[in-house]
MOPAC internal coordinates of N, CA, C and O (Angstrom, degrees):
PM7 1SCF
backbone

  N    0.0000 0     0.00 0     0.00 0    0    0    0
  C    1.4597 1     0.00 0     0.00 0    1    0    0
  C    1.5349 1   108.65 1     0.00 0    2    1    0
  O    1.2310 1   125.63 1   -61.75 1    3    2    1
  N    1.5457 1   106.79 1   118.25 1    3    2    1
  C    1.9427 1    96.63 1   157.34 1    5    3    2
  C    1.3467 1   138.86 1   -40.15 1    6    5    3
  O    1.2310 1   127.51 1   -23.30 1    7    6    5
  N    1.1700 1   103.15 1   156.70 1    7    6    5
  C    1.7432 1   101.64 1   164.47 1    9    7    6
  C    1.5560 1   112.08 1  -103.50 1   10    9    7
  O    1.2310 1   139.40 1   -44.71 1   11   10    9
  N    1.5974 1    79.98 1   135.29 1   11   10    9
  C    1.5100 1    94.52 1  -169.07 1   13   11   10
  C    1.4948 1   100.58 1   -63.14 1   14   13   11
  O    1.2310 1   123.84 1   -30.18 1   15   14   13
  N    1.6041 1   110.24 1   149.82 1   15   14   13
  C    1.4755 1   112.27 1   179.15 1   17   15   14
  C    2.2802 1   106.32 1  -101.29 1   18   17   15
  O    1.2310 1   133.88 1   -58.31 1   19   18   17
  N    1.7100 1    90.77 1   121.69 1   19   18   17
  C    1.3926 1    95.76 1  -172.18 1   21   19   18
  C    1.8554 1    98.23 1   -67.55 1   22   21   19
  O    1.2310 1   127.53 1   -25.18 1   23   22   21
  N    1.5232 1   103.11 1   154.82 1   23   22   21
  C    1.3963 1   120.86 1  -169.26 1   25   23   22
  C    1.7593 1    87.58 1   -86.26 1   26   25   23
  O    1.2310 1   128.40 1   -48.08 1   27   26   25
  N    1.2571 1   101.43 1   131.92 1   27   26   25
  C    1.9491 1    96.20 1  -159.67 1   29   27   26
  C    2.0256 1    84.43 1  -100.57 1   30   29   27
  O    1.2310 1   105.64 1   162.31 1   31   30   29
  N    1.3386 1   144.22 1   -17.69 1   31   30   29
  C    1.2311 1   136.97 1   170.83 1   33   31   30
  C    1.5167 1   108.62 1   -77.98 1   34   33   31
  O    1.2310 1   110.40 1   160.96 1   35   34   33
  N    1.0177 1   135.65 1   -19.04 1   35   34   33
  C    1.6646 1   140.66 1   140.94 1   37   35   34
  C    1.1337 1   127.81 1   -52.78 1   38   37   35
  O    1.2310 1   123.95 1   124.94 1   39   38   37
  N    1.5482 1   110.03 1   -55.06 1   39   38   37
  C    1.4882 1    97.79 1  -178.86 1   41   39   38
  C    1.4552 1   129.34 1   -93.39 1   42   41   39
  O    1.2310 1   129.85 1  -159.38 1   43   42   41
  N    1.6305 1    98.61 1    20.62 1   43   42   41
  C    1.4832 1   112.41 1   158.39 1   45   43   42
  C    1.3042 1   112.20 1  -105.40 1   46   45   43
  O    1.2310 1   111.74 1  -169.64 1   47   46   45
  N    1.1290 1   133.17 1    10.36 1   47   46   45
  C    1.5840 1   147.88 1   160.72 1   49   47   46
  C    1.3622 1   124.48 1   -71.43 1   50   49   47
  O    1.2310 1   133.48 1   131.93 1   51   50   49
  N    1.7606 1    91.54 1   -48.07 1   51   50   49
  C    1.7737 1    97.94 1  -151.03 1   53   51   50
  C    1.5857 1    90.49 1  -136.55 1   54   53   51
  O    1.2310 1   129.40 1   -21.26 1   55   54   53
  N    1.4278 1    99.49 1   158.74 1   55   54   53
  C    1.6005 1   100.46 1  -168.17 1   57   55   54
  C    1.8450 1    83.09 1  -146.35 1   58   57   55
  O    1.2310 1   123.58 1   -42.43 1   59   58   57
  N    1.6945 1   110.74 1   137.57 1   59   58   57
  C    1.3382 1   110.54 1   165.92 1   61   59   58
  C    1.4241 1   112.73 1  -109.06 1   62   61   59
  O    1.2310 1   136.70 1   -22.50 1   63   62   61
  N    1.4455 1    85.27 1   157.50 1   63   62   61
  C    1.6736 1    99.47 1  -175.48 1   65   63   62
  C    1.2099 1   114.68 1   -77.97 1   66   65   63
  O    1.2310 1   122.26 1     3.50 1   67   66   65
  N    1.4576 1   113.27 1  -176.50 1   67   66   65
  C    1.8154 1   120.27 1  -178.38 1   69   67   66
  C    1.9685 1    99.21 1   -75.50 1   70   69   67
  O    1.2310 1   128.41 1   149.73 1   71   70   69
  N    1.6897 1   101.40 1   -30.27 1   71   70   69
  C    1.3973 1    90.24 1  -176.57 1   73   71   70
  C    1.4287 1   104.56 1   -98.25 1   74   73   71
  O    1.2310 1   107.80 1  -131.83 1   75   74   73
  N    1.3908 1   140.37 1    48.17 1   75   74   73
  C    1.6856 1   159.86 1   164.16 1   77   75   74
  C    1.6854 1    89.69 1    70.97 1   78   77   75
  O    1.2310 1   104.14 1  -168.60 1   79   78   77
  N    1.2733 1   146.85 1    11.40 1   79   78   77
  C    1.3198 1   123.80 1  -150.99 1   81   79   78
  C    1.8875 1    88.79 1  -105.60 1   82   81   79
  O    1.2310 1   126.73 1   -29.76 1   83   82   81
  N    1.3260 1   104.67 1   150.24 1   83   82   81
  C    2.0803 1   106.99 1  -171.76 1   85   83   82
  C    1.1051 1   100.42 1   -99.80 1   86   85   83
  O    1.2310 1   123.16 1   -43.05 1   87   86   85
  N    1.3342 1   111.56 1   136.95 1   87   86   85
  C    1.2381 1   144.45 1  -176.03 1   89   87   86
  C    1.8653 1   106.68 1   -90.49 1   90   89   87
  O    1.2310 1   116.30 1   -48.49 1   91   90   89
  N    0.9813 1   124.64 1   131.51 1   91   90   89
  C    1.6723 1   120.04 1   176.05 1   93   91   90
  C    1.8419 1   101.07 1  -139.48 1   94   93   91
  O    1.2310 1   124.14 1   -23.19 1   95   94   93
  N    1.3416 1   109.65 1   156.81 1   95   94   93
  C    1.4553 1   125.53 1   169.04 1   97   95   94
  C    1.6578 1    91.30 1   -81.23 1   98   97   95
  O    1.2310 1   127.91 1   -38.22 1   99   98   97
  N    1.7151 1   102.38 1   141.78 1   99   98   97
  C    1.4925 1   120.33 1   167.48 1  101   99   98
  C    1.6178 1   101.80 1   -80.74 1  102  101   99
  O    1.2310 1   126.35 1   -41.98 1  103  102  101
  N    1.3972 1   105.40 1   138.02 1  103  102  101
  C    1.2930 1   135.80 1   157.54 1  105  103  102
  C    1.3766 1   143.96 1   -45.14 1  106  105  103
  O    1.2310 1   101.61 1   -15.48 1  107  106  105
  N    0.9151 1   151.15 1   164.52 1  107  106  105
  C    1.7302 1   128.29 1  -168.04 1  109  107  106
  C    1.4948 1   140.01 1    49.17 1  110  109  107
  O    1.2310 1   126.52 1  -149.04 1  111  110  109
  N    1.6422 1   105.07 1    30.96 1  111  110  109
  C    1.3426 1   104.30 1  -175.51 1  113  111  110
  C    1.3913 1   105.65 1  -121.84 1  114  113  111
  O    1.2310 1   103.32 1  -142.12 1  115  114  113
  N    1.0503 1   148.26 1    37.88 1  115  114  113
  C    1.6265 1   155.24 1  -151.43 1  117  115  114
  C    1.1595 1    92.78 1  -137.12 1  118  117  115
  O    1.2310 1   104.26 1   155.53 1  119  118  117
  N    1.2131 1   146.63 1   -24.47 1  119  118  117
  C    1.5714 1   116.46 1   178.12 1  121  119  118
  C    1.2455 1   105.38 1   173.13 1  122  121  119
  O    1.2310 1   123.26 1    -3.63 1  123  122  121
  N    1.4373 1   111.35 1   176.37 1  123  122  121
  C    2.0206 1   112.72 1  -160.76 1  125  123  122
  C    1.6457 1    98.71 1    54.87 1  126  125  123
  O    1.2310 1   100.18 1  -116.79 1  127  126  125
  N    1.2136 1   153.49 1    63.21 1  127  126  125
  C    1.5796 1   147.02 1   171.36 1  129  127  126
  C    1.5591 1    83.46 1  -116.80 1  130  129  127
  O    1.2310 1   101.39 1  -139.92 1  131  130  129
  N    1.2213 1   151.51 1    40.08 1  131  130  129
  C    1.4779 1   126.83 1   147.42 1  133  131  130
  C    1.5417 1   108.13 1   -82.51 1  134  133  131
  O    1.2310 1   128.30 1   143.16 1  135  134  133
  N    1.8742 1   101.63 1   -36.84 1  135  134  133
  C    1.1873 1   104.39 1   177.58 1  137  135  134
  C    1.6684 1   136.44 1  -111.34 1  138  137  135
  O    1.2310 1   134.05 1  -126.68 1  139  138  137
  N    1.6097 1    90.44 1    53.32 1  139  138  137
  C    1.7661 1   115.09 1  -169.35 1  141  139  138
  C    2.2303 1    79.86 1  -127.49 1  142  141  139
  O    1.2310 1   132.30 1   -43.64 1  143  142  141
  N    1.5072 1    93.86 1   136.36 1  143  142  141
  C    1.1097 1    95.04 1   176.47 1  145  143  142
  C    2.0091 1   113.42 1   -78.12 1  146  145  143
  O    1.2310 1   124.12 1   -16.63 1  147  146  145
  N    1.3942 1   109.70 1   163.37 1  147  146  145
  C    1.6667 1   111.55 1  -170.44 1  149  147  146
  C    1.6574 1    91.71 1   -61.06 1  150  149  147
  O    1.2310 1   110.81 1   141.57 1  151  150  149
  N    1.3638 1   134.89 1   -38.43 1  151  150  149
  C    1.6048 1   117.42 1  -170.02 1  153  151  150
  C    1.4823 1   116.78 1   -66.31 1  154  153  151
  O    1.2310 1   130.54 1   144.85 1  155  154  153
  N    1.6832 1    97.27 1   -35.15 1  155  154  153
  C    1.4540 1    99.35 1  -172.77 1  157  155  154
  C    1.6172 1   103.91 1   -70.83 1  158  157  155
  O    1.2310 1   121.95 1   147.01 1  159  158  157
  N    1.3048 1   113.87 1   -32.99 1  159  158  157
  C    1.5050 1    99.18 1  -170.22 1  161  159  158
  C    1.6260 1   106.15 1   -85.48 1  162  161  159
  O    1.2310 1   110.65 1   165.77 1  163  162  161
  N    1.2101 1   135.19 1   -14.23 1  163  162  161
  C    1.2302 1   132.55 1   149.61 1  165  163  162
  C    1.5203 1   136.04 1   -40.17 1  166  165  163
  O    1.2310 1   129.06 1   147.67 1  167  166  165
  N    1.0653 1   100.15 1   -32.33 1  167  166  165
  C    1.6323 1   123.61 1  -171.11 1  169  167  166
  C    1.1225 1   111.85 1  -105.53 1  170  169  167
  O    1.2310 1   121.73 1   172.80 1  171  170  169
  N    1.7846 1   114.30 1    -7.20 1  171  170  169
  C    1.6234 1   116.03 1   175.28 1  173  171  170
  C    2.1018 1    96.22 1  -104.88 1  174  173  171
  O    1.2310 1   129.74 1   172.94 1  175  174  173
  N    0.9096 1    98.83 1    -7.06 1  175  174  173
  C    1.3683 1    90.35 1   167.33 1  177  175  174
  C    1.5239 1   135.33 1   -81.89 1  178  177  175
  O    1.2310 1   129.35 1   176.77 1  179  178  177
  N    1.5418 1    99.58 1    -3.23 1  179  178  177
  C    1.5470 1   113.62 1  -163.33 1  181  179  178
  C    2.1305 1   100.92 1   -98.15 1  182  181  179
  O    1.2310 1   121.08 1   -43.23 1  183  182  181
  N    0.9175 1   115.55 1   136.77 1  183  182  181
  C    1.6148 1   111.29 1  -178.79 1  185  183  182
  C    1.2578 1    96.81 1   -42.43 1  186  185  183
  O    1.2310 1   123.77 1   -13.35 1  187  186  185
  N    1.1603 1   110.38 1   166.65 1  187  186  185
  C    1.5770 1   143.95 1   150.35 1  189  187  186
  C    1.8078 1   123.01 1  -121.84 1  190  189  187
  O    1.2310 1   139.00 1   -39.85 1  191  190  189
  N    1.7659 1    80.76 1   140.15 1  191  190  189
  C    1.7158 1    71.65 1   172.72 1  193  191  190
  C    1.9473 1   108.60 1   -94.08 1  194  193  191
  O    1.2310 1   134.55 1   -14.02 1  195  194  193
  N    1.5435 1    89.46 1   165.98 1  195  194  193
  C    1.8913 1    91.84 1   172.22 1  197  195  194
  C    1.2654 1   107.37 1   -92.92 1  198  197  195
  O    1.2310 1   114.78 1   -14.49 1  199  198  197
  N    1.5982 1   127.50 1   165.51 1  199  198  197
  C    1.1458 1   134.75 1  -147.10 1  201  199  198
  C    1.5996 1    84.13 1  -104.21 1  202  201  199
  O    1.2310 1   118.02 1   -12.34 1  203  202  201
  N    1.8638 1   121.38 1   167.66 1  203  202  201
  C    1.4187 1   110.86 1  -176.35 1  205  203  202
  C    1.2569 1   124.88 1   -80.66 1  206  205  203
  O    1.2310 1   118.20 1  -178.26 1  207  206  205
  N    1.4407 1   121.03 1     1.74 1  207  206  205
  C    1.1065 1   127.53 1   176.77 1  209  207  206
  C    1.1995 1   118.35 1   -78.73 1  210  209  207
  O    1.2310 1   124.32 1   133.66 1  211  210  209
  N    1.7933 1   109.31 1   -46.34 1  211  210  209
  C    1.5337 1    99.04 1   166.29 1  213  211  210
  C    1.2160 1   120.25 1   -89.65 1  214  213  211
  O    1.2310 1   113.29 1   171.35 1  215  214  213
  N    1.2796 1   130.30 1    -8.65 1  215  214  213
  C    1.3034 1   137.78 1   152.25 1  217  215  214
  C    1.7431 1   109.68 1   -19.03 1  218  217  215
  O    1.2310 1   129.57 1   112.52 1  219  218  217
  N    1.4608 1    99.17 1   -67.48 1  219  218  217
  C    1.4882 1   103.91 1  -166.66 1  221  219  218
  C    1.9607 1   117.68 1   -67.92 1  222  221  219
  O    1.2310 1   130.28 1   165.03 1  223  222  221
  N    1.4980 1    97.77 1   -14.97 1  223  222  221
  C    1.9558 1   117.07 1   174.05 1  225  223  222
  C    1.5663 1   102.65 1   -69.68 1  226  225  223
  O    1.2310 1   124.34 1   157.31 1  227  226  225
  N    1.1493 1   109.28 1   -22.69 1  227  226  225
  C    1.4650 1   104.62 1  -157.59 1  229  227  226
  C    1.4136 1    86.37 1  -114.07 1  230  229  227
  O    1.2310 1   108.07 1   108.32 1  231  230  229
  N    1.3230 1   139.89 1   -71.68 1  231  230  229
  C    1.2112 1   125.11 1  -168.52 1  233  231  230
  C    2.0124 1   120.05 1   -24.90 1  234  233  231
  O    1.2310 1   131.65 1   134.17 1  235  234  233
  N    1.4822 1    95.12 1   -45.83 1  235  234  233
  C    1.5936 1   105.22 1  -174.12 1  237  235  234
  C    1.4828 1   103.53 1   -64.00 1  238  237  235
  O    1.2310 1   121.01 1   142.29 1  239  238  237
  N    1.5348 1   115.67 1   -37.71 1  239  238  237
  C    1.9410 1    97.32 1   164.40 1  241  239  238
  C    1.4287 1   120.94 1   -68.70 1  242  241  239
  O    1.2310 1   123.85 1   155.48 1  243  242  241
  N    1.0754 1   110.22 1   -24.52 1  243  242  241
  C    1.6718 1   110.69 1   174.56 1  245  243  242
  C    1.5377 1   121.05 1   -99.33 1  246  245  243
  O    1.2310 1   120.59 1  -111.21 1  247  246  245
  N    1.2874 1   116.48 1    68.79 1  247  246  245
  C    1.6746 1   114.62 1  -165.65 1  249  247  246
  C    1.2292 1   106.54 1   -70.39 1  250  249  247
  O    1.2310 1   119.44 1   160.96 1  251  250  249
  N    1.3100 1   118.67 1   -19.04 1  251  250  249
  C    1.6125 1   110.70 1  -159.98 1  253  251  250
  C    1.7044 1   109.75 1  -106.38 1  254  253  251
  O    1.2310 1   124.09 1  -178.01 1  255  254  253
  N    1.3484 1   109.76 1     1.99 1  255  254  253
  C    1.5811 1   112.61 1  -156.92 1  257  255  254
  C    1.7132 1   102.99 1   -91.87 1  258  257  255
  O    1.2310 1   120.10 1   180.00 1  259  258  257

């Protein structure tokens, strides 16, 4: 059997945990932040997890992680 080839623009996205669950950077922080308040942009700096549905889309590009 081949080895599956990992999707290399994914697995600079998403990072898995020790307990398999994916880790992603929050969204909306690149620009217009004069008018995003300091909590909200605080709280977009912290990881997020993905939900299990896409959990399982992304795992299949990252077989090896």
């Amino acid at each position: 059997m081949p080895k599956i080839k990992t999707n290399r623009s994914a697995a600079k996205r998403f990072k898995v945990t020790q307990g398999g669950k994916v880790k992603h950077k929050r969204a909306y922080l690149r620009h217009l932040l004069s008018s995003k308040s300091r909590g909200r942009k605080r709280h977009l700096r912290a990881p997020a997890l993905l939900n299990a549905t896409d959990t399982r889309k992304i795992k299949a590009l990252i077989p090896y992680k």
